[in-house]
Every structure is written in structure tokens, then in C-alpha cells.
C-alpha positions, -999 to +999 in steps of 0.1 A: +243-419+338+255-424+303+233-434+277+246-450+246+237-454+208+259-483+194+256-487+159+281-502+133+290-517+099+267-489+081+289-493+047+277-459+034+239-464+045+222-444+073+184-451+080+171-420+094+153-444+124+188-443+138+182-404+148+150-417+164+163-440+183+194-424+194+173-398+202+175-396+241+214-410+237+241-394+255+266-400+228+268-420+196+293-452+193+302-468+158+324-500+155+337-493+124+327-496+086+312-464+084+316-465+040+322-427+039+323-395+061+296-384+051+279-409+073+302-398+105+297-361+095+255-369+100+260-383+134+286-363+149+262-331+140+233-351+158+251-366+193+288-369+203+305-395+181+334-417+191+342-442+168+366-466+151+376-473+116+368-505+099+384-526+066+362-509+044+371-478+057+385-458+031+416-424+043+385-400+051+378-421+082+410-437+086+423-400+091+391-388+116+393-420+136+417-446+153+418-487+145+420-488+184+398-471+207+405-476+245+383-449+268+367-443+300+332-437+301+320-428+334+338-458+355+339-484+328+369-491+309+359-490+270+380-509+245+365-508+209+376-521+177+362-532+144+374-566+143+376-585+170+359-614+175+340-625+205+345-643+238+359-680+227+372-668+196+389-634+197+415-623+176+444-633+183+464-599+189+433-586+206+434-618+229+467-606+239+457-570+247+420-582+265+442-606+290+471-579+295+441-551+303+409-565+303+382-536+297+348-538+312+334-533+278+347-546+249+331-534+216+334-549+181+316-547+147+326-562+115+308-598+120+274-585+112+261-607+139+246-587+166+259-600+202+257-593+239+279-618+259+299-615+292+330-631+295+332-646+326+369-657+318+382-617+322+351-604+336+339-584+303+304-575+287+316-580+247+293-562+231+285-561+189+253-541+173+254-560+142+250-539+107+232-513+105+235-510+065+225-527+037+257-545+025+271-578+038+245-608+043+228-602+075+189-603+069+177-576+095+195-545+102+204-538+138+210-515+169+223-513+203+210-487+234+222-491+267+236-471+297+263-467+318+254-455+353+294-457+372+301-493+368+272-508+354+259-511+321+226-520+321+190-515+298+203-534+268+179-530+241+182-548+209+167-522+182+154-537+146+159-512+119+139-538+093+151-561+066+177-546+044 
């Protein structure tokens, strides 16, 4: 069993609750937007870190990590990628690439707008942790834990960082 710390759009802010949280995680996950590398630096010293780079990304990340992530983590196929959209409304190159390989995970960030949804269409959990920093207009900052045990993913837990 695998567990997970999904985190994402930080934009150069890093609550220390995050190392609370991720405490008992297996590895770290970040969907992009991380503002600096100092920010990757902090979490890669604390758990693995596998990331991607978002538009706000500036070379220091853009150099340390791809704009395309695709990965096995135990027996789930992992695609992750800052912007993406969601089931109904991906992206329309991503579209292309979900339908030609559809992953059991899909990960995203960039929306600020934390969602868990399966899509039944290609039989994919989309997952997106929201923002975890203190740009962008969400109201509450946010977190994903779960795990991977072989196939499954399973224990979802929403975390609330606060109001930014």
C-alpha cells in the first residue's frame, strides 16, 4: 500500500500543516504551480516528490519537472498534468491522449476547485486537490490523502488548510 499527499497550485506558499498532514504519506504529489523551488526543495527533503510544472511555473521548475507526468504507482496507471480539465470538459489535446490511453488516475491542478470524480466514460478516478496557496480566488485552501493498495485507490480524505 501506497499512501499519497496530493497537493497543488501552492504559488510560492507552503503552510507548514501540509508536513502534518503528509505526515504518514508514502510520497508527496504536486499538480503544478509550485511559484518557486524553494517550495519543491521543502517537500522533496520531507517525502518523495513527483510532480508537474504549472503556467506559473517559472525555468527553476520547468527544468526539475515535466509538463506531462505519466507513471505507475503500484498497479495504477498515473497520468498527471497541471491543466487539464475534468471529466465533461477536458482539454482538448488531453482528451485525445485520456481516450488513446486512458489512466486509472488522472490528476490535475490549475482550476483551484478541489474535485474527486470517476469517469465512467473511460473508467478513470480524475482527481484535483484544489490550491493549497494563497493566490488565485478560491476561499479555503485545500488537500488530498489517499492510498493505492494494487488497483484500488481508496480513503479519499478531503484536508482544509483554512481560509487563505
Amino acid at each position: 500500500m501506497t499512501r499519497i499527499g496530493l497537493i497543488s497550485d501552492t504559488h510560492n506558499y507552503l503552510d507548514d500543516k501540509v508536513f502534518k498532514y503528509f505526515e504518514n504519506c508514502d510520497e508527496i504529489w504536486h499538480a503544478g504551480d509550485f511559484g518557486t523551488s524553494e517550495i519543491s526543495d521543502k517537500l522533496a527533503a520531507f517525502k518523495p516528490l513527483r510532480g508537474v510544472y504549472g503556467n506559473i511555473d517559472g525555468p527553476d521548475i520547468r527544468h526539475q519537472f515535466p509538463e506531462q507526468l505519466h507513471f505507475k504507482c503500484e498497479d495504477v496507471n498515473v497520468f498527471m498534468v497541471h491543466i487539464g480539465g475534468y471529466p465533461g470538459r477536458y482539454v482538448p489535446a488531453i482528451k485525445q491522449i485520456l481516450h488513446a490511453h486512458p489512466p486509472q488516475l488522472f490528476i490535475t491542478g490549475h482550476s483551484h476547485i478541489l474535485k474527486v470524480i470517476y469517469d465512467e466514460k473511460i473508467k478513470c478516478l480524475h482527481m484535483n486537490p484544489g490550491a493549497a496557496g494563497k493566490s488565485g480566488w478560491h476561499q479555503v485552501r485545500t488537500l488530498l490523502r489517499f492510498e493505492i493498495d494494487g488497483e484500488r485507490r481508496k480513503n479519499c480524505e478531503v484536508i482544509e488548510l483554512g481560509k487563505k
